[in-house]
C-alpha positions in Angstrom: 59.4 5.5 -30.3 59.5 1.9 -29.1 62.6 0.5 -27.7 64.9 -1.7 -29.9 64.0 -4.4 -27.1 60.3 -3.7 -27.7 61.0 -4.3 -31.4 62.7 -7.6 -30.8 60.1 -8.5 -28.8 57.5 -8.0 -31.1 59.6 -9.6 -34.4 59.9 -12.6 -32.3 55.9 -12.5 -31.4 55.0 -12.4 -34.5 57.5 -15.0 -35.9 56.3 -17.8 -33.2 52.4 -16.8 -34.0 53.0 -17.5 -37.9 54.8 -20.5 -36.9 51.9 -21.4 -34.9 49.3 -20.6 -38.0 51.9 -22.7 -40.2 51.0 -25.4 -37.6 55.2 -25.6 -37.6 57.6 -26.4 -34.9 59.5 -22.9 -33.3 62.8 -23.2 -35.4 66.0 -23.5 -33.2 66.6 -20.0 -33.0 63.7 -18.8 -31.0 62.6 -18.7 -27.6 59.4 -20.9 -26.7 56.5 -18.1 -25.3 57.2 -19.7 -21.9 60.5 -18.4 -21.9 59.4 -14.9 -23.9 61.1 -11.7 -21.5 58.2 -9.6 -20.1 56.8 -7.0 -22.7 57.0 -3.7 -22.0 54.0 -1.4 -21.9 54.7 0.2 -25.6 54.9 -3.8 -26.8 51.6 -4.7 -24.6 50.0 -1.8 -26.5 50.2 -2.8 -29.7 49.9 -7.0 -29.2 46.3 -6.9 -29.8 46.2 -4.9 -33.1 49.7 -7.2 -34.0 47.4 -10.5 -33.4 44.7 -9.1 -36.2 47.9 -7.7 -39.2 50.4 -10.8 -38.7 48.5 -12.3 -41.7 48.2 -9.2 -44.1 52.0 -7.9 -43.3 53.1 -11.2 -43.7 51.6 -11.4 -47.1 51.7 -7.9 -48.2 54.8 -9.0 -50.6 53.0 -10.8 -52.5 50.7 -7.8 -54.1 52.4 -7.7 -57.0 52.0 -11.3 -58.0 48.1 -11.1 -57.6 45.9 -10.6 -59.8 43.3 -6.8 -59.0 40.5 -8.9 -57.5 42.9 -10.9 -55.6 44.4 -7.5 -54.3 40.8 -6.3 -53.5 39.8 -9.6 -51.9 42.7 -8.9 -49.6 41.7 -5.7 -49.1 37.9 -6.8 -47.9 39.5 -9.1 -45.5 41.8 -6.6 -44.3 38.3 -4.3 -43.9 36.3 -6.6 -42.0 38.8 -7.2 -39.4 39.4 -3.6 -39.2 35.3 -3.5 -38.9 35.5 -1.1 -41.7 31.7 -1.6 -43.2 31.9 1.0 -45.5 35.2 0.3 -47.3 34.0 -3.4 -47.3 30.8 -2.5 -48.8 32.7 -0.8 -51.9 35.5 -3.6 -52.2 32.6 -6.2 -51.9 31.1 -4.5 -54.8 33.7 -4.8 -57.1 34.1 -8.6 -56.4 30.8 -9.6 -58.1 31.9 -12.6 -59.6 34.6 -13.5 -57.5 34.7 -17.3 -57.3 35.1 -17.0 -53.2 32.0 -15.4 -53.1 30.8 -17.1 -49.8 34.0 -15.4 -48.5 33.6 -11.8 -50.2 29.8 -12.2 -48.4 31.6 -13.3 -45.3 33.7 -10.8 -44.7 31.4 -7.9 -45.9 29.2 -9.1 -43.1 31.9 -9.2 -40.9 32.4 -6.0 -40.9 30.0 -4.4 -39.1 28.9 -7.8 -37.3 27.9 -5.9 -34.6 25.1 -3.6 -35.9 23.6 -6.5 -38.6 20.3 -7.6 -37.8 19.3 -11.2 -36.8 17.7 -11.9 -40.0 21.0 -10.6 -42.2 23.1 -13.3 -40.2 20.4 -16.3 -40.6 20.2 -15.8 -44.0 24.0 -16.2 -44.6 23.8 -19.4 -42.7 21.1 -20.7 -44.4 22.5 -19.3 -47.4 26.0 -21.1 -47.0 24.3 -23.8 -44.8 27.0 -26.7 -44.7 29.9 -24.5 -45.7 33.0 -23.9 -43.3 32.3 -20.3 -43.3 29.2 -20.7 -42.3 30.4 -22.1 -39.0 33.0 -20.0 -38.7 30.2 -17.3 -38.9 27.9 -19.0 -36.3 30.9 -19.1 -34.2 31.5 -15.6 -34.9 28.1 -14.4 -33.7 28.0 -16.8 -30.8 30.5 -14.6 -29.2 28.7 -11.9 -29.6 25.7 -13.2 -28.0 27.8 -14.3 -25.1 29.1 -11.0 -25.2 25.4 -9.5 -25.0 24.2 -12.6 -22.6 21.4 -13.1 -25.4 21.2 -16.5 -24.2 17.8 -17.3 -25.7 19.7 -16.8 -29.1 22.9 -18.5 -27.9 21.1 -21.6 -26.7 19.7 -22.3 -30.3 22.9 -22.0 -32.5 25.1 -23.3 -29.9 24.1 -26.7 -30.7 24.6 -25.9 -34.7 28.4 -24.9 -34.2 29.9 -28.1 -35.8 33.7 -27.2 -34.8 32.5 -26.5 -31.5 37.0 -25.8 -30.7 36.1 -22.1 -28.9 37.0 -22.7 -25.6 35.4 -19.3 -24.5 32.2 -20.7 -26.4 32.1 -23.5 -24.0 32.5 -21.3 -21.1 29.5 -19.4 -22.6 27.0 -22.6 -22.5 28.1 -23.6 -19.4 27.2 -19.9 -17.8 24.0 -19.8 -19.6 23.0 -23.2 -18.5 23.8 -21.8 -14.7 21.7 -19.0 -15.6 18.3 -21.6 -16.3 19.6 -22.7 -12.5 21.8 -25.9 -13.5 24.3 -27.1 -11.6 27.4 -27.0 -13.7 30.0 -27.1 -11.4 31.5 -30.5 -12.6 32.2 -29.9 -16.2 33.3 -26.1 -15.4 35.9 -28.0 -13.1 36.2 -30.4 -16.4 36.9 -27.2 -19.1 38.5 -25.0 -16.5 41.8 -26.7 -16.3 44.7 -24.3 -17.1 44.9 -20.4 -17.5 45.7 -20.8 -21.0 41.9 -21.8 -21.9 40.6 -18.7 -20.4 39.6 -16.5 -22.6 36.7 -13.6 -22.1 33.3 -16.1 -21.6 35.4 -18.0 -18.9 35.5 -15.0 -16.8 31.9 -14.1 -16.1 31.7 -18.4 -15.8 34.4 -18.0 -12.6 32.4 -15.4 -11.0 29.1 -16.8 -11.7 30.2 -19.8 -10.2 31.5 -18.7 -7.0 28.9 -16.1 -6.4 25.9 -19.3 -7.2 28.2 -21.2 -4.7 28.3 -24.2 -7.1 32.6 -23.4 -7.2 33.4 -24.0 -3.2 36.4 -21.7 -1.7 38.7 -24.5 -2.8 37.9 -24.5 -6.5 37.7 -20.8 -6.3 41.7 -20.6 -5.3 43.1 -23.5 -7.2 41.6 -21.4 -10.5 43.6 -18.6 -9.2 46.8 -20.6 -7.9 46.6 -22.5 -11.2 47.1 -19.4 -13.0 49.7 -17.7 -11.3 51.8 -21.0 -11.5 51.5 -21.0 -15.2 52.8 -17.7 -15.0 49.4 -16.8 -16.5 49.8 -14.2 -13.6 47.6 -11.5 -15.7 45.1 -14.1 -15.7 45.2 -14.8 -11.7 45.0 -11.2 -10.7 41.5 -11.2 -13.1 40.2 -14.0 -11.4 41.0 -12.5 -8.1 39.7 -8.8 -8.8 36.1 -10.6 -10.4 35.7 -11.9 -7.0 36.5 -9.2 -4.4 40.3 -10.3 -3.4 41.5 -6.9 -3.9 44.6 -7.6 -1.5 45.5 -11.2 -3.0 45.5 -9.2 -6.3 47.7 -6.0 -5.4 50.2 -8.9 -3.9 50.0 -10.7 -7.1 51.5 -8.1 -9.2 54.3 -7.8 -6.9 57.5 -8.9 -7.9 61.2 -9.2 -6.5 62.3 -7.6 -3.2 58.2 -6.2 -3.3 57.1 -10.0 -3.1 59.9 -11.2 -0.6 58.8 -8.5 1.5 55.6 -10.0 1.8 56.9 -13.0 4.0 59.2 -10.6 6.3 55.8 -10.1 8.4 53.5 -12.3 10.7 51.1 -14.3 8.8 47.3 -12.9 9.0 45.3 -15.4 10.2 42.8 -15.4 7.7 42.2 -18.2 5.3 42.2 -15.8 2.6 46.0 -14.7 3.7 46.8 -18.1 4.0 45.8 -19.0 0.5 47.2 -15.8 -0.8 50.7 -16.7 0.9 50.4 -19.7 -0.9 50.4 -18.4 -4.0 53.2 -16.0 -3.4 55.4 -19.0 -2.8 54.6 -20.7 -5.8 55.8 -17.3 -7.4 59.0 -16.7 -5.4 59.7 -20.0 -6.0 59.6 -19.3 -10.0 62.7 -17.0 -9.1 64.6 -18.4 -6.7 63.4 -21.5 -5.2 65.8 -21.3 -2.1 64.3 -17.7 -1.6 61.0 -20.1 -1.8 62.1 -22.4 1.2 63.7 -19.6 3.2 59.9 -18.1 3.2 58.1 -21.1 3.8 60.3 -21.5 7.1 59.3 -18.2 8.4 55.3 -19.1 7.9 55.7 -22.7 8.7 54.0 -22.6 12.2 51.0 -21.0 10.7 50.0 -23.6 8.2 47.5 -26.4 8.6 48.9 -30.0 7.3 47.1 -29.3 4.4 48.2 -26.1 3.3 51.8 -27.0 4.6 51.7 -30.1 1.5 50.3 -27.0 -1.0 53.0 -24.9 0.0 55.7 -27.7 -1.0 54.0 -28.3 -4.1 54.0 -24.7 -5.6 58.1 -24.7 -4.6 58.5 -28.8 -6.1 57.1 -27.4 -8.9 59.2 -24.6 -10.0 62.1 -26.3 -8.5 61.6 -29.1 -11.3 61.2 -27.3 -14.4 64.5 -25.6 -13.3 66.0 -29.5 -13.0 67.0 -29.2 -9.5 67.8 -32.2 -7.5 66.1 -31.1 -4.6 62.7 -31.0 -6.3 62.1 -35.1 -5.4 62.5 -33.9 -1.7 60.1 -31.0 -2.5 57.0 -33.3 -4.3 57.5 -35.7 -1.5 56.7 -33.3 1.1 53.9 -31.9 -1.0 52.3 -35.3 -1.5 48.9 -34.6 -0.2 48.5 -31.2 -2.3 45.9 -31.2 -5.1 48.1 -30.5 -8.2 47.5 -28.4 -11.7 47.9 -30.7 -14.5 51.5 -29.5 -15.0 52.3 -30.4 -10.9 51.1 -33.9 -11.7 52.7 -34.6 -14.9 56.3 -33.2 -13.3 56.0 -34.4 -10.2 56.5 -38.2 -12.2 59.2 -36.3 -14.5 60.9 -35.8 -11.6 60.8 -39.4 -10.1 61.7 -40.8 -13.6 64.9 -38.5 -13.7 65.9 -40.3 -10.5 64.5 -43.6 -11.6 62.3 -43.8 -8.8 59.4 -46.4 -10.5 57.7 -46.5 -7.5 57.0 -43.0 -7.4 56.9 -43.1 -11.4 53.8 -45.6 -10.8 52.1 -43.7 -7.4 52.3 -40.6 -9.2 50.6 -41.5 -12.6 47.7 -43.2 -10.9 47.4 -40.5 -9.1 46.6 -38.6 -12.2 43.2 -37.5 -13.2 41.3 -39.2 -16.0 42.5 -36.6 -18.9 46.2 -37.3 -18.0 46.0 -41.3 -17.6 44.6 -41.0 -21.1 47.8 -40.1 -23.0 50.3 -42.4 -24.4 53.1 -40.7 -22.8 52.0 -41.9 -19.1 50.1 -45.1 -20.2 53.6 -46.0 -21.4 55.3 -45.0 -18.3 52.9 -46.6 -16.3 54.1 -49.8 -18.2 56.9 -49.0 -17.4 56.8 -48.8 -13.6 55.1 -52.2 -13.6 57.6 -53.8 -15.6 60.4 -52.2 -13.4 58.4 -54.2 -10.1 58.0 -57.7 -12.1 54.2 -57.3 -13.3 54.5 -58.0 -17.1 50.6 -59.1 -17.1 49.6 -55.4 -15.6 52.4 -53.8 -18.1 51.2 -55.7 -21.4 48.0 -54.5 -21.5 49.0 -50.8 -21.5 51.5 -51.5 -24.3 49.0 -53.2 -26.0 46.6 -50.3 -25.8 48.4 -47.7 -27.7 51.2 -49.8 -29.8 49.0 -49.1 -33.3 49.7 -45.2 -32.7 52.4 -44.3 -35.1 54.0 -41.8 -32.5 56.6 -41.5 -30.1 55.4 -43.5 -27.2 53.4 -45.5 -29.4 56.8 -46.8 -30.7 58.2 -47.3 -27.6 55.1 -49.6 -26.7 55.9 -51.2 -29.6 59.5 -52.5 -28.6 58.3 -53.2 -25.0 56.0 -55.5 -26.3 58.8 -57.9 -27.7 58.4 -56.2 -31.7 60.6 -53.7 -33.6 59.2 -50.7 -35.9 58.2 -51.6 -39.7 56.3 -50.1 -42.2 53.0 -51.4 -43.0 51.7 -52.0 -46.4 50.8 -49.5 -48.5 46.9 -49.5 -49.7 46.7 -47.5 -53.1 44.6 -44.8 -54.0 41.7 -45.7 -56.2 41.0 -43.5 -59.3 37.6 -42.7 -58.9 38.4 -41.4 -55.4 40.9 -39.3 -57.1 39.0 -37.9 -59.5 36.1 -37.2 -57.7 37.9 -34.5 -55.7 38.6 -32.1 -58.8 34.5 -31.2 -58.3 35.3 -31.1 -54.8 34.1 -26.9 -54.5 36.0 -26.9 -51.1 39.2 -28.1 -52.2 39.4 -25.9 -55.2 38.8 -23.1 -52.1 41.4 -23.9 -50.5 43.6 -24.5 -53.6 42.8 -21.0 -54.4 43.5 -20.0 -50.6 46.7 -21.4 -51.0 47.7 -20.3 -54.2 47.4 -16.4 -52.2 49.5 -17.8 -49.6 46.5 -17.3 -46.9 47.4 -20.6 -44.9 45.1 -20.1 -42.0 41.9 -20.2 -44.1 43.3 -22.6 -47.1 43.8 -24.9 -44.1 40.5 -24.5 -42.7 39.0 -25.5 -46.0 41.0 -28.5 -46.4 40.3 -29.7 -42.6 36.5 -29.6 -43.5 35.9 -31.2 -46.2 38.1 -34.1 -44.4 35.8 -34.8 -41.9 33.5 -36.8 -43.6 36.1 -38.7 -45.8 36.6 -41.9 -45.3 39.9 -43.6 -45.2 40.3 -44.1 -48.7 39.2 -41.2 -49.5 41.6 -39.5 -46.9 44.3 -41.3 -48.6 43.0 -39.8 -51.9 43.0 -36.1 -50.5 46.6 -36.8 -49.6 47.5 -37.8 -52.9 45.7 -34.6 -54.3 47.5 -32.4 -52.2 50.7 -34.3 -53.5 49.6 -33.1 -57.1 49.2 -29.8 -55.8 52.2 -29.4 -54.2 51.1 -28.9 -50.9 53.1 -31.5 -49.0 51.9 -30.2 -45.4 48.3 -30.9 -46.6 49.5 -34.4 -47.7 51.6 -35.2 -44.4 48.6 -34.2 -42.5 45.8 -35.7 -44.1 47.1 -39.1 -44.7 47.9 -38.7 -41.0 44.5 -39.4 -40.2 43.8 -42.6 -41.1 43.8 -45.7 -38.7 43.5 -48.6 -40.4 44.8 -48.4 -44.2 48.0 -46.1 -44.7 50.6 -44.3 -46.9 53.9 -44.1 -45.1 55.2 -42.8 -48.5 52.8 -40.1 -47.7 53.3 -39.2 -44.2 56.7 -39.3 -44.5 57.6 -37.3 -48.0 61.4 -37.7 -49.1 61.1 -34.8 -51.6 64.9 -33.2 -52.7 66.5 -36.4 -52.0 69.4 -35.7 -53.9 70.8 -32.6 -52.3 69.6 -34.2 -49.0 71.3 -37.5 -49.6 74.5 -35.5 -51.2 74.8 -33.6 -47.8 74.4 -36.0 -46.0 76.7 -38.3 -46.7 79.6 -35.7 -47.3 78.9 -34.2 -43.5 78.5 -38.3 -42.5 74.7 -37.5 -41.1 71.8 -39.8 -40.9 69.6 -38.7 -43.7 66.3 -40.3 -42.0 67.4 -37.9 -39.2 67.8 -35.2 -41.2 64.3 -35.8 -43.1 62.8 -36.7 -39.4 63.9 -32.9 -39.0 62.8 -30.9 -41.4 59.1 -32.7 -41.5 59.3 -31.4 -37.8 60.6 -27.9 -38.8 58.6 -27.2 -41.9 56.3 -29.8 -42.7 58.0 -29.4 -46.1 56.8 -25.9 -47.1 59.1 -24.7 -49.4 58.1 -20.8 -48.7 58.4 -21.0 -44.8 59.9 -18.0 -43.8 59.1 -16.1 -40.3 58.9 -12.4 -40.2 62.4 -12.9 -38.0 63.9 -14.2 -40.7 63.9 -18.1 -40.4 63.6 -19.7 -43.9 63.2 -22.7 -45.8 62.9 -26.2 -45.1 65.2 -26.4 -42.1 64.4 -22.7 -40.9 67.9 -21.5 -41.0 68.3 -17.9 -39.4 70.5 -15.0 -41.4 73.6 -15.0 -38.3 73.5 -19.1 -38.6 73.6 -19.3 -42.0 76.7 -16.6 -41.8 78.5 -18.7 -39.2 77.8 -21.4 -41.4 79.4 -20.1 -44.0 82.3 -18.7 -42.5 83.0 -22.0 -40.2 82.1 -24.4 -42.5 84.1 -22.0 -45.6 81.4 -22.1 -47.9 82.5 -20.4 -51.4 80.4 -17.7 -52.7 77.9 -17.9 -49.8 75.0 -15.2 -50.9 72.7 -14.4 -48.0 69.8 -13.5 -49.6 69.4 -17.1 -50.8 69.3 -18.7 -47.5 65.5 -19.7 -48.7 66.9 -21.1 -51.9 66.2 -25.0 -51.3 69.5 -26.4 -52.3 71.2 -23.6 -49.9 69.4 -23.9 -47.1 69.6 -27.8 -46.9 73.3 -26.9 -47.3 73.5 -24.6 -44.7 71.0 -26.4 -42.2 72.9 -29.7 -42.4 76.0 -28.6 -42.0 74.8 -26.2 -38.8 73.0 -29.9 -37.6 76.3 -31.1 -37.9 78.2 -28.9 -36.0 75.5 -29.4 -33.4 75.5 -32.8 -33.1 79.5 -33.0 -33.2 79.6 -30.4 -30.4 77.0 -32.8 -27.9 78.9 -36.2 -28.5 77.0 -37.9 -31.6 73.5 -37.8 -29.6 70.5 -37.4 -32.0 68.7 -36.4 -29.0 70.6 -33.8 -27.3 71.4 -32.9 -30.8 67.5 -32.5 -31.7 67.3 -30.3 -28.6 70.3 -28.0 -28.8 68.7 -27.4 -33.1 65.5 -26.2 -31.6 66.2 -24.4 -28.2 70.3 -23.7 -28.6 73.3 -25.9 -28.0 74.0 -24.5 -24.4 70.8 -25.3 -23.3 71.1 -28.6 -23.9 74.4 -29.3 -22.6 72.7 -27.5 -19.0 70.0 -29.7 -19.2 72.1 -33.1 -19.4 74.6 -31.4 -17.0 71.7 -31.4 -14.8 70.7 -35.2 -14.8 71.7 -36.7 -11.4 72.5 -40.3 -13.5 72.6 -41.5 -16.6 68.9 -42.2 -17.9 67.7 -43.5 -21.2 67.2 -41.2 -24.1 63.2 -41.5 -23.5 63.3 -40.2 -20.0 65.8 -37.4 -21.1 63.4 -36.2 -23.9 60.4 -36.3 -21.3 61.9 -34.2 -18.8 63.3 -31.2 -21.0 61.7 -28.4 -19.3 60.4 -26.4 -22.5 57.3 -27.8 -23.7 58.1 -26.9 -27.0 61.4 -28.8 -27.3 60.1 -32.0 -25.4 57.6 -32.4 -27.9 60.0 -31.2 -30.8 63.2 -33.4 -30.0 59.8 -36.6 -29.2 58.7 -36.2 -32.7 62.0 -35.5 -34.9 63.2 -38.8 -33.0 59.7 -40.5 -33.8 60.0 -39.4 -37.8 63.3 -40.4 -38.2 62.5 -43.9 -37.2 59.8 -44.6 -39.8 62.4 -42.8 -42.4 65.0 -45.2 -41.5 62.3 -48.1 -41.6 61.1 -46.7 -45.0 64.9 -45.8 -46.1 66.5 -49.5 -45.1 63.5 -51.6 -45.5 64.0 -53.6 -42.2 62.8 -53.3 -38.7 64.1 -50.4 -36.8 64.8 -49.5 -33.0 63.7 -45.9 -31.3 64.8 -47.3 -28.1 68.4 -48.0 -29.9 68.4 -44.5 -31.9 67.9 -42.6 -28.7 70.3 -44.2 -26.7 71.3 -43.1 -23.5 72.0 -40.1 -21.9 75.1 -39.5 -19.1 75.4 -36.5 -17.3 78.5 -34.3 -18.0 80.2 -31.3 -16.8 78.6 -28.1 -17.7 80.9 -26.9 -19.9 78.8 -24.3 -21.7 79.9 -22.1 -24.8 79.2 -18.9 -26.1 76.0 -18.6 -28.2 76.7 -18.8 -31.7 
């Protein structure tokens, strides 16, 4: 029997992948993955066949609102990924004039994928040439011939994968392009960036390149260093075992007073120890940074320069997602290391924590090519120039991104002398409008929809966008409006670049229970609204398998200490995903939030997603008082940064759409002091 911690673990699994397939924000009351306790081996076991059922259990509910084919089309799809050919052979059967008959054909092939001949897949895709499944077919079988090193196959459909987003499909091209003797080295070293794009093609791709020599000794321990510092540390002892470093892998899986002993002896004098030791630091450093340094001192004498800067890097880094002070002392030490893309981007989170421009600007054009290319350090790079007198280096970079409608694009916006409006509206023509009701996709994904099966409704919808143009984008926005599908709407009119519906990317439906709360609790409403487009994208039936629901993703225990603080009458807990209860209850929980961390939006924003306390510790931690940008760059969960980045960004826009005059992110987040760490209990 699995362990009530097991159990938790794999409620709050599942919650955060549905989340993810909602393409939603984590709701306040969960952990980001980063942050996830270990699994146990009865919760490893089962992760795998959890991954394939989240979609079915989720829906399972909904049987008895379906009509029998609907229930039987379910059934096929739960066949096929159960690779149940027989069973999908009957249910296919009885779905004869299903209208998603590309998908009944789909998934009956799916099935038993593996035994089908050549000429059984080739005619599906010529049959559904054009169609989304028909790529997601092609990408299906790709796999396979990866799997099977058929590379004389893989080389001719490759090319006809039009989504071409499979990492592990890349890896496969590049290894079968090293097979015909090309040198691949550089765009492996391109792709192979973090342990969290490796999935099964990249591994024979690692080992194929260090045993062709094209990946040198260097690139063949930064994959594994990488790996282990993203705590990927499954990953690293992989990568170490595919290439004979049985002894860096055994130390790998060490942890605690196992991997401090590791440091209580002599250093080998082997550059595979050396490396190895390297690693382990990094690790230590995860739990105990001090532990980290006390170790380092103890090898010290044994290390080149070079591996000396490494070793300061993997503690600097560590050492600054935990906010400690000392972690500017640490990056400067570790200067001359070669970073993972995380060590760059925090070793200029650190410096801008401290204010330090000059390393702010050292450190981002330090960065490689993919980094310098975001908004986020374009805009700090500004920044730093601006901070040293250079307005005619800093304009340009402003200029570059200020017609993004995001966070930093904003930003770019004020620092270039303007404030934030809303653009004029262009309207959606008619015939565009029309001609999407014979649109055979849409009405798929309509139908998708309509069985709450958001993963493949959404797929649907995405590909018969990518040939729209803008007006016509604009149209598919207003269509999914109609259809009352207001993610669909937020993220399609999203896309355009050049004409735009701010009344469509930013939604104001319920407004009267919204505006009613609101004002009684004395909240910003464009805040509130910034929120919940964050949380839910405005779909009314989000509910995770933990028990998150609605609109603001209230959990059951907030919603009761809701209730019982805020002494709502007649509070029913089975209607927390009622819409006029859960605004209720979520605003008033923002508001005790945003009372308890001193009015600020932004701490406020943070302690909704990842839990009051935390953010109190992380403005406890802040050695001065820094603007509200540089506050919401340097939270250390991933998740939140981005979260608290764009409910900020949103709530702008609403305010601009709300007041009708030029707004100010740069005045809405404010600044951020540090304060005593007066933490509370958990609610």
């Amino acid at each position: 029997m699995l362990s009530s911690e097991s159990l938790n673990n794999l409620l709050m699994l599942k919650s955060l992948l549905f989340l993810k397939l909602l393409h939603t924000e984590t709701p306040h009351a969960f952990l980001p993955l980063a942050h996830m306790p270990k699994l146990n081996i009865c919760t490893k076991i089962l992760v795998s066949s959890l991954t394939m059922l989240i979609i079915s259990t989720s829906f399972a509910a909904l049987g008895a609102e379906l009509s029998g084919d609907d229930q039987r089309f379910l059934a096929l799809r739960d066949a096929a990924s159960k690779e149940d050919g027989a069973r999908a052979v009957t249910l296919a059967s009885q779905l004869s004039s299903y209208p998603l008959a590309s998908y009944v054909d789909y998934y009956q092939l799916k099935a038993r994928l593996r035994s089908a001949n050549e000429s059984e897949i080739t005619d599906f895709l010529t049959r559904y040439n054009g169609s989304a499944i028909a790529d997601r077919l092609r990408n299906d079988w790709l796999i396979l011939l990866g799997r099977q090193s058929n590379w004389a196959m893989f080389d001719v459909q490759y090319p006809q994968f039009v989504l071409n987003d499979d990492t592990q499909l890349k890896c496969y091209a590049l290894l079968s392009k090293l097979k015909q003797g090309q040198n691949v080295a550089n765009d492996a070293r391109n792709l192979l960036t973090s342990a969290k794009v490796y999935g099964e093609g990249c591994y024979p791709l690692f080992s194929n390149l260090v045993q062709s020599e094209q990946f040198s000794s260097a690139d063949m321990w930064a994959q594994i260093r990488w790996a282990a510092e993203a705590n990927s540390t499954a990953v690293a002892i992989q990568l170490a075992t595919l290439v004979n470093l049985d002894k860096t892998a055994k130390a790998l899986d060490k942890t605690g007073s196992k991997l401090e002993a590791e440091f209580s002896r002599p250093l080998a004098k082997t550059a595979d120890a050396h490396e190895t030791a390297l690693i382990l630091l990094g690790r230590l450093a995860k739990a105990d940074p001090d532990k980290a340094v006390a170790a380092l001192a103890k090898i010290n004498r044994s290390l080149t320069d070079s591996e000396r800067a490494v070793a300061w890097a993997q503690i600097a880094l560590p050492s600054s997602q935990k906010l400690l002070p000392e972690a500017a002392d640490y990056w400067k030490k570790g200067d001359d290391a070669a970073l993972s893309l995380d060590g760059y981007q925090w070793r200029v989170r650190t410096a801008l924590r401290n204010t330090d421009w000059s390393r702010v600007k050292t450190g981002i054009e330090a960065m490689p090519p993919s980094l310098l290319s975001e908004s986020a350090w374009t805009y700090w790079l500004g920044r730093a120039y601006m901070a040293e007198n250079k307005p005619a280096l800093a304009q340009p970079l402003f200029q570059s991104i200020v017609n993004q409608t995001n966070f930093y694009g904003q930003l770019a916006l004020e620092e270039s002398g303007l404030q934030i409006t809303i653009p004029a509206t262009t309207p959606v023509l008619p015939a565009d409008l029309a001609a999407l009701s014979s649109n055979a996709g849409l009405q798929q994904s309509l139908q998708f929809f309509g069985m709450n099966l958001r993963f493949e409704g959404t797929r649907e919808w995405n590909w018969q966008l990518r040939k729209m143009s803008e007006r016509q984008l604009l149209a598919a926005a207003e269509f999914a409006r109609q259809n009352d599908l207001l993610d669909r709407m937020v993220s399609t009119s999203d896309r355009t670049k050049t004409i735009v519906d701010f009344n469509q990317r930013f939604p104001t439906p319920h407004k009267d229970v919204i505006s009613k709360t609101s004002d009684e609790l004395g909240l910003d409403m464009a805040w509130v609204y910034g929120l919940i487009r964050q949380e839910s994208r405005f779909i009314l039936a989000a509910k995770s398998s933990a028990g998150a629901s609605g609109l603001m993703q209230v959990m059951p225990g907030t919603a009761r200490y809701v209730a019982k603080k805020r002494k709502i009458d007649n509070f029913d807990a089975t209607k927390v995903n009622d819409i006029d209860t859960n605004i209720v209850l979520g605003t008033h929980y923002l508001s005790i939030v945003l009372a308890n961390l001193n009015g600020s939006q932004v701490l406020a924003s943070a302690g909704y997603n990842a839990g009051p306390n935390r953010s109190r510790a992380w403005r406890a931690s802040l050695p001065k008082t820094v603007e509200g940008a540089i506050f919401a760059e340097t939270i250390p969960y991933p998740e939140t940064r981005d979260y608290v980045k764009n409910v900020l960004s949103n709530a702008t826009y609403y305010a601009a759409l709300f007041q009708q005059t030029p707004q100010s992110l740069k005045a809405r987040l404010g600044s951020i002091s540090p304060a005593p760490d007066d933490l509370t209990p958990s609610n």
